[in-house]
C-alpha positions, 0 to 999 in steps of 0.5 A: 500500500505504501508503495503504491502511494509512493509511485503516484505522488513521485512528481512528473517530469514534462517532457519539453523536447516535442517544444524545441524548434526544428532545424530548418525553423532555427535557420529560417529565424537566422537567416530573417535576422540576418535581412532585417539587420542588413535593411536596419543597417542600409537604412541608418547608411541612406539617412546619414548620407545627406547629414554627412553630405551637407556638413562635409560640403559646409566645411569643405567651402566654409574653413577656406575663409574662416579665420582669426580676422573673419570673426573678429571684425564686422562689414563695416568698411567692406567695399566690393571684394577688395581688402580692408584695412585689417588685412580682411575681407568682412567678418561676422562679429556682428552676426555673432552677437546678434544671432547669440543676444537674439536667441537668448531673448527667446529664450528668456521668453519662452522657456518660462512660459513653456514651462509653466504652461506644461506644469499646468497641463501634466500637475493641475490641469490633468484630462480635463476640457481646458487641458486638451484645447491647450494642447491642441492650440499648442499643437497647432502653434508647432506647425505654423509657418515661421513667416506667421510669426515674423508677421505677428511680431512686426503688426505687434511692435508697429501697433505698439510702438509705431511703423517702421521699429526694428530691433533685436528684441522684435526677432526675439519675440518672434522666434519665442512664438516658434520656440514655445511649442517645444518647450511646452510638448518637450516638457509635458512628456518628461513631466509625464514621464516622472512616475506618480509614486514619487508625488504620492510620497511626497504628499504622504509626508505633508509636502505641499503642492508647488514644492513637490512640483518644484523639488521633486518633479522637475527635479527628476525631469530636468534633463529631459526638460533640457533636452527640449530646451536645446532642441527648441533653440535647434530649433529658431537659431537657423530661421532667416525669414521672421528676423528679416522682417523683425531684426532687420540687417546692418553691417556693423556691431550692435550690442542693444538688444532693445534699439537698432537693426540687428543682423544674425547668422543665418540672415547674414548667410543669405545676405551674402550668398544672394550676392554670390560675387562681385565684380573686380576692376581691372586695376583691382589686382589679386588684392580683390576677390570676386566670389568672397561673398559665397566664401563668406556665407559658407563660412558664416554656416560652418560658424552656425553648425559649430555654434549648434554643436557647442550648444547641444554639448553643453545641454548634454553638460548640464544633463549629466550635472542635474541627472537624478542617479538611479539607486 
């Protein structure tokens, strides 16, 4: 009798060897990894073929003219394609500074506004009717053309302050309407993103409201947040048509941001590459360059690119300071 119990409660091994894939099956799953690793592959090549072509094409024109000179002077006295008096032919200082006081003035304007408005959206404001018209209005602000905006802020300025203002704060403003949208979706998906059990925490340990969003939530969202940010300005500091219609164009230095026309560089770019040469007299000798236009617009774009780079790096620097480590 024992024996008999012991037989029927001895555990039952189950046989998993009728599971186990045929041959042919194991090569057929390798041989359609192989295909899609081989199609995974030809695409990454076909998208980086234009983004190496365009920068190669950039630096292969643009380090011809860049120099010490070029960035340190502005167009002012700059005749034709003759030399001036530094030993140049026109520089971009002044796009410089225009192009970095302008896009800070977006900044400081929209990434506030951005912000909150997300934190509106994702803490106070979550699936309600006010909410998703926000979002839709925002949505819709994302896709306008950047012509829209240049307009909006020249009718602005000139209702405001009367026809014919240009200066560097109306680019600014016009290139916060294109930057908002950025900030505003870039920072509603890292805010959804911070999981609720940490506001739940929060609040279980008496801490308000606004100092749970501002300690905790943004805290842990704040590299993502950051990311938007760069992406945002990526985003405007190439854009040409607002601030011909809003900064306007000079050939020299101006530091105001408030008064005064004020050239960036993607206007200076176009600017110069509209010209694409000038026309040498005969007694001009070597001294005069004919196609210095073109040079100094390719350079002009290198200078851009880099400025974009060293942007991006330091995001990346200040994502790496703030980042949350995971325990």
């Amino acid at each position: 009798m024992s024996a008999n119990v012991s037989c029927e409660s001895a555990p039952v091994t189950p046989d998993f060897s009728k599971f186990a894939p045929s041959d042919s099956l194991l090569k057929r799953r390798e041989w359609k990894s192989r295909i899609m690793a081989g199609i995974i592959t030809a695409a990454f090549v076909i998208a980086m073929i234009p983004l190496v072509s365009v920068l190669w094409t950039t630096i292969a024109r643009g380090v011809k003219r860049l120099n010490l000179n070029f960035l340190a002077y502005n167009m002012s006295g700059v005749i034709g394609g003759m030399p001036t008096p530094s030993g140049g032919h026109g520089g971009i200082e002044h796009a410089i500074i225009g192009t970095l006081e302008v896009t800070l003035g977006a900044m400081v304007i929209s990434v506030p506004i951005g912000l909150m408005c997300a934190i509106y959206l994702v803490e106070y404001a979550r699936g309600s009717k006010i909410a998703k018209a926000i979002s839709l209005l925002v949505n819709v602000m994302s896709g306008i053309p950047s012509i829209v905006a240049g307009l909006f802020a020249f009718s602005l300025f000139t209702i405001l302050l009367g026809p014919g203002v240009s200066n560097g704060f109306e680019g600014s403003v016009a290139l916060s309407i294109l930057m908002i949208p950025t900030v505003v979706n870039s920072s509603v998906e890292m805010l959804h993103v911070v999981p609720d059990d940490l506001r739940e925490a929060s609040y279980a340990l008496g801490v308000t409201k606004s100092r749970t969003i501002i300690k905790v939530v943004l805290r842990t969202a704040l590299p993502g947040i950051i990311s938007g940010v760069v992406l945002a300005i990526a985003r405007v500091i190439g854009e040409t048509a607002p601030l011909l219609m809003t900064a306007g164009f000079i050939v020299t230095t101006n530091w105001n941001l408030f008064s005064g026309q004020m050239t960036t560089l993607p206007v200076f770019v176009y600017q110069e590459y509209s010209k694409m040469s000038v026309t040498c007299p005969p007694s001009a000798g070597s001294e005069c360059v004919s196609s210095i236009p073109s040079e100094r617009a390719w350079a002009a774009a290198l200078v851009l690119i880099a400025i974009v780079l060293v942007l991006n790096l330091i995001g990346r620097l200040i994502q790496r300071l703030f980042s949350v480590e995971a325990k």
